[in-house]
C-alpha positions in Angstrom: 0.8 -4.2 -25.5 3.4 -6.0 -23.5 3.9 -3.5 -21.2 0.1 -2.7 -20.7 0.0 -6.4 -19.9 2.6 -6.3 -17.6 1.2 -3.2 -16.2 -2.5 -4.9 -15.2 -1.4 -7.2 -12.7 0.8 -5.0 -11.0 -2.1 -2.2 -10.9 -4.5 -5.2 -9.5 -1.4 -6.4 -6.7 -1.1 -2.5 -5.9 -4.8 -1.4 -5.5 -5.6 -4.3 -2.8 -2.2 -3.9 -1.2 -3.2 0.1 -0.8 -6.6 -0.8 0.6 -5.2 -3.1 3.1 -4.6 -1.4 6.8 -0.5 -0.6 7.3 0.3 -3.9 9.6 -1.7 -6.2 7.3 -0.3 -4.6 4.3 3.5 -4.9 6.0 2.9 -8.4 7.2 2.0 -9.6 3.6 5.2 -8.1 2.5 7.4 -10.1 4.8 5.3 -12.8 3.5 6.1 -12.1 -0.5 9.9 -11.6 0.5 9.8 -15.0 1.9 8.2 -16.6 -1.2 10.8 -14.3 -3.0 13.8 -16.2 -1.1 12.3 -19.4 -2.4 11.6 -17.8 -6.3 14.9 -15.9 -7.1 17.8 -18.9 -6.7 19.8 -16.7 -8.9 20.1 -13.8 -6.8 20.3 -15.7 -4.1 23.4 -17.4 -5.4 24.6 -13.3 -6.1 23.6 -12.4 -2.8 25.2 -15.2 -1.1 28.6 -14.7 -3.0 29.0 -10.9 -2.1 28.0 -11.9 1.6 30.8 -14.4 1.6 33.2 -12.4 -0.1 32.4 -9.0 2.2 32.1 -11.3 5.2 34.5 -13.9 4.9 34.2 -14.6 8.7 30.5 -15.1 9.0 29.4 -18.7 8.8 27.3 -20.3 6.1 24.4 -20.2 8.4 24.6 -16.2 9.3 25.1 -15.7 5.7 21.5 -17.8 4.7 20.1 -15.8 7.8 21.0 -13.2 6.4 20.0 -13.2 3.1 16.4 -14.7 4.5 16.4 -11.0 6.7 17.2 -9.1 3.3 14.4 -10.6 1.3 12.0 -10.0 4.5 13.1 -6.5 4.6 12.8 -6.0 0.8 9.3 -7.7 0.8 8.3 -5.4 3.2 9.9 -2.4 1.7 7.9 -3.1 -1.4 4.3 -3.0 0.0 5.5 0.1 1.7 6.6 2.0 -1.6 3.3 1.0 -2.7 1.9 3.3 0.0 4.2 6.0 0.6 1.4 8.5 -0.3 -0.5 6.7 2.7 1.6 8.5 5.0 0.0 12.1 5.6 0.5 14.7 8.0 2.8 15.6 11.7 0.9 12.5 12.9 2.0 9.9 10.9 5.5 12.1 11.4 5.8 11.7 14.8 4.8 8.0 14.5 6.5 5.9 12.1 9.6 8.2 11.9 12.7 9.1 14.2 14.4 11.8 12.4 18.0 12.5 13.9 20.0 15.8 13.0 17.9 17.7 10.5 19.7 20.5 11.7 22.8 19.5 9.6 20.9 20.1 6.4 19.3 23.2 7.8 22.9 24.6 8.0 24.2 22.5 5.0 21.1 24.7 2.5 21.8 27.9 4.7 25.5 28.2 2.4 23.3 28.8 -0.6 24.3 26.3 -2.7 22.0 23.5 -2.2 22.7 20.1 -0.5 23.7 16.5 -1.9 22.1 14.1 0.4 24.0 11.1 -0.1 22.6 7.8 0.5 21.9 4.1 -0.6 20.2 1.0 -1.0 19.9 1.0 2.6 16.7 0.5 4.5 14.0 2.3 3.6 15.3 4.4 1.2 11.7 5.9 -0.7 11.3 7.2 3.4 12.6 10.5 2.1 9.8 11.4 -0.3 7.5 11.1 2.6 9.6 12.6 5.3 11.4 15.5 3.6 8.6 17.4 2.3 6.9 17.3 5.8 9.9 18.8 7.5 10.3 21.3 5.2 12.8 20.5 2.7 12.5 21.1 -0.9 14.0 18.1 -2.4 14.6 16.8 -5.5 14.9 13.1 -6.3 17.5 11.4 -9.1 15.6 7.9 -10.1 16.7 5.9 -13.0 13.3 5.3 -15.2 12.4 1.7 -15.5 11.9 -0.2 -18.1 7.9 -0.4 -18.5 6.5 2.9 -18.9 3.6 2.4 -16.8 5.2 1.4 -14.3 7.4 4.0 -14.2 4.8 6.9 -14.1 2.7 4.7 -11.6 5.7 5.6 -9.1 6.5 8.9 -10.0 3.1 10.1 -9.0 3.9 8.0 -5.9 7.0 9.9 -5.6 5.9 13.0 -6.2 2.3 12.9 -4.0 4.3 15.3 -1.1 6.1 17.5 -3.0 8.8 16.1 -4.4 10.1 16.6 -7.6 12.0 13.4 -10.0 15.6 14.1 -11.6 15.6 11.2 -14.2 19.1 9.7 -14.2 19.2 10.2 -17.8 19.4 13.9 -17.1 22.6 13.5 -15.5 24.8 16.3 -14.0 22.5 19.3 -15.5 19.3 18.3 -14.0 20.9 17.8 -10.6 22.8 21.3 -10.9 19.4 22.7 -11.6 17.7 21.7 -9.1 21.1 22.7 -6.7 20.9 26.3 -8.3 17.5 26.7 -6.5 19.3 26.0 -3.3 17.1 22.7 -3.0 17.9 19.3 -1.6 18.6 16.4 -3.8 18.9 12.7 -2.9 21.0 11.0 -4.8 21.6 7.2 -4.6 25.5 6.2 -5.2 25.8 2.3 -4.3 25.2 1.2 -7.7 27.2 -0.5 -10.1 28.0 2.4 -13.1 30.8 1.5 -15.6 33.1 3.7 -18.6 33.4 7.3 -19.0 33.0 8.9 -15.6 33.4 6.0 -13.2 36.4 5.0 -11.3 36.7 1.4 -9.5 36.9 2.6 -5.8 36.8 1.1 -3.0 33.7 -0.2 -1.2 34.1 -2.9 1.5 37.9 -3.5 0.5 37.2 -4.3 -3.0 37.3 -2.3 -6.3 33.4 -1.2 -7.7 32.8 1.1 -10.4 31.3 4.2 -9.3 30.7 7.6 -10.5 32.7 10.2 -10.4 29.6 13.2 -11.3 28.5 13.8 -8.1 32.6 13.8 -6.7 33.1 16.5 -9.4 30.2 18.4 -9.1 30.4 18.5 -5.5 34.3 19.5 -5.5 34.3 21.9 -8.6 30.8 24.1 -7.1 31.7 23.3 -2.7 28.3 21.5 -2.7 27.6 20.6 0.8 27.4 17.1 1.3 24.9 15.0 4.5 24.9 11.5 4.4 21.1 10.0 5.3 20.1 6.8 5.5 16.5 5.6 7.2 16.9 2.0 8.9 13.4 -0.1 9.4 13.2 -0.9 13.1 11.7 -4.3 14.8 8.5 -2.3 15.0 8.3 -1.3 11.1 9.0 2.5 12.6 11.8 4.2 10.7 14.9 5.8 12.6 16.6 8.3 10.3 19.3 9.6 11.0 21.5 12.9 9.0 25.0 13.4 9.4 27.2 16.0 9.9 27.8 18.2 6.9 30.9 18.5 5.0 32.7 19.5 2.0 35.0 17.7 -0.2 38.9 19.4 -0.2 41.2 19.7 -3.2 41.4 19.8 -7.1 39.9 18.1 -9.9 43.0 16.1 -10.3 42.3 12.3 -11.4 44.4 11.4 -8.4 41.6 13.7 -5.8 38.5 12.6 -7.8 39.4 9.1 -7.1 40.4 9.8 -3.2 37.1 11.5 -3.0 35.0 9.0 -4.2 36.6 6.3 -2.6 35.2 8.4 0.9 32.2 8.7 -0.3 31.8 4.8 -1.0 33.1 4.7 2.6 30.3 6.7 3.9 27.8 4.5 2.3 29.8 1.5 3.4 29.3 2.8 7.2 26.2 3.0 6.3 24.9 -0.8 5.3 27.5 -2.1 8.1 24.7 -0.6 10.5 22.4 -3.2 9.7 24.0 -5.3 7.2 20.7 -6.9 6.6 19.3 -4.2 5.0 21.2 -3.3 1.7 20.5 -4.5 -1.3 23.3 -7.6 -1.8 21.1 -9.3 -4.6 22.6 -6.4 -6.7 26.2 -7.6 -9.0 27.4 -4.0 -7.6 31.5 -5.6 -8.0 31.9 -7.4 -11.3 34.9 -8.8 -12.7 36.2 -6.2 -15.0 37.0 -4.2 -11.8 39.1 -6.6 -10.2 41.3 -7.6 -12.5 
C-alpha cells in the first residue's frame, strides 16, 4: 500500500510532464531543481562540504553558484528521464545529440570481448539508453533497483523502450559477464560510494573513496576493452557526447595492481566531472569518514 501510494503521485507528476512539449517540459525542470535547492538543506550542507573540500580555492559564492547550477541541472535532468522514450528516430539524433568518437567502441567490440563503457554521475547520464541503441550498439545497462517497486519497473520500461536491456546491480559480476560474452556493450556507473568486500578506498579528487574493485578485476582477468563516455547538457539543452579512446588495463591480479587500476579508473571519471564541475552529482556522501582515517 505504501508504495502504491507513493507510486500515484509520481505516475500523475510523470503523465503531465510527458504530455508537455520538450522546452516547456525542460523549463519546468530547472524550475523544480530550483525549488529543490530551497527543499533539501541537508544535501545542500553535503553538497556544499564536498565542494569546499574538492575545491578549497573557490570562494563561498562559486561554491553556492555552483550548487544552485547542480540542482538546475538535476531538475532538468529529471523531467528528461521522464521522457527518454520521447526521443525517436535519426532526427531527434542529429538534433539534440553531438556524438564524438563512436569509432572507439566500434574497434573496442571488434576484439570480441565486449566493451565496459565507463562513466558517471555526470550530465546526462540516462542519454545512453536513447543514443546507443540508435547508433547501433547493443548495450546493456547495470542499474541498482530502487526501493519502491513501482517505481522501479516504471523506469525500466523507460529504459528499455530502444532496446536496451537492465543488468540489476544485485546481479553483480555474472550478469555483466553475460551480457560481455555476447560481445555487447555495457554501461556501467562507477562514482558511487560502495564499501567491504571488494572495494578499495582509491583515490578520487585527492582523497580516499571506497570503490569497487569488480569491474578492475573483471576487466584485467578477461582484457575487457575499456571507453570512457560521458554526455554533458549544453546551454541549449543539446547533449555533446563524447567516447574516448579505448584501452586495456596492464598487469596481475595482485592487491597492489587492483588498487593502481582502480585508482585510474576513478581518475578517468574524475576528468570527467572537472569538465563541467556543475554537472556531477555532489549531493551524494561519495567520501565518508571510515575511508579517511
Amino acid at each position: 500500500m505504501r508504495n502504491l501510494l507513493e507510486y500515484i503521485p509520481f505516475l500523475c507528476i510523470a503523465t503531465l510532464v510527458r504530455a508537455l512539449p520538450r522546452t516547456l517540459a525542460l523549463n519546468l525542470g530547472k524550475r523544480l531543481g530550483q525549488l529543490a535547492r530551497h527543499l533539501q538543506g541537508r544535501r545542500v550542507s553535503i553538497a556544499r562540504e564536498n565542494l569546499q573540500r574538492t575545491f578549497p580555492e573557490m570562494s563561498a559564492t562559486e561554491v553556492s553558484e555552483t550548487i544552485s547550477a547542480m540542482f538546475r541541472h538535476l531538475g532538468i535532468s529529471f523531467i528528461d528521464m521522464l521522457r527518454i522514450d520521447k526521443y525517436q528516430g535519426r532526427q531527434d539524433l542529429e538534433r539534440y545529440f553531438e556524438i564524438d568518437n563512436q569509432e572507439s567502441l566500434v574497434e573496442a567490440l571488434d576484439l570480441g570481448r565486449g566493451c565496459i563503457i565507463l562513466s558517471g554521475h555526470v550530465g546526462f547520464w540516462e542519454a545512453g539508453t536513447f543514443f546507443m541503441p540508435m547508433l547501433g550498439f547493443t548495450t546493456g545497462v547495470v542499474a541498482k533497483p530502487m526501493r519502491n517497486p513501482l517505481v522501479d519497473a516504471f523506469f525500466t520500461r523507460l529504459r528499455q523502450a530502444n532496446g536496451n536491456h537492465i543488468i540489476s546491480s544485485r546481479k553483480g559480476a555474472r550478469g555483466i559477464l553475460k551480457s560481455l560474452q555476447k560481445n555487447h556493450a555495457v554501461c556501467i556507473l562507477l562514482d558511487q560510494h560502495l564499501s567491504g568486500q571488494g572495494s578499495v578506498a582509491a583515490p578520487f579528487f585527492g582523497r580516499p573513496a571506497h570503490t569497487t574493485t569488480i569491474i578492475t578485476q573483471m576487466a584485467t582477468r578477461y582484457q575487457i576493452p575499456i571507453v570512457t563516455a560521458f554526455s554533458y547538457r549544453q546551454p541549449d539543452n543539446t547533449y555533446r557526447c563524447h567516447f574516448s579512446k579505448m584501452f586495456l588495463l596492464e598487469g596481475d591480479l595482485s592487491k597492489e595492481n587492483i588498487f593502481e587500476n582502480t585508482a585510474r579508473l576513478n581518475k578517468l571519471i574524475e576528468d570527467g566531472i572537472r569538465q563541467d564541475i556543475s554537472q556531477w552529482f555532489w549531493l551524494h556522501r561519495r567520501w565518508r569518514p571510515c575511508c579517511e582515517k
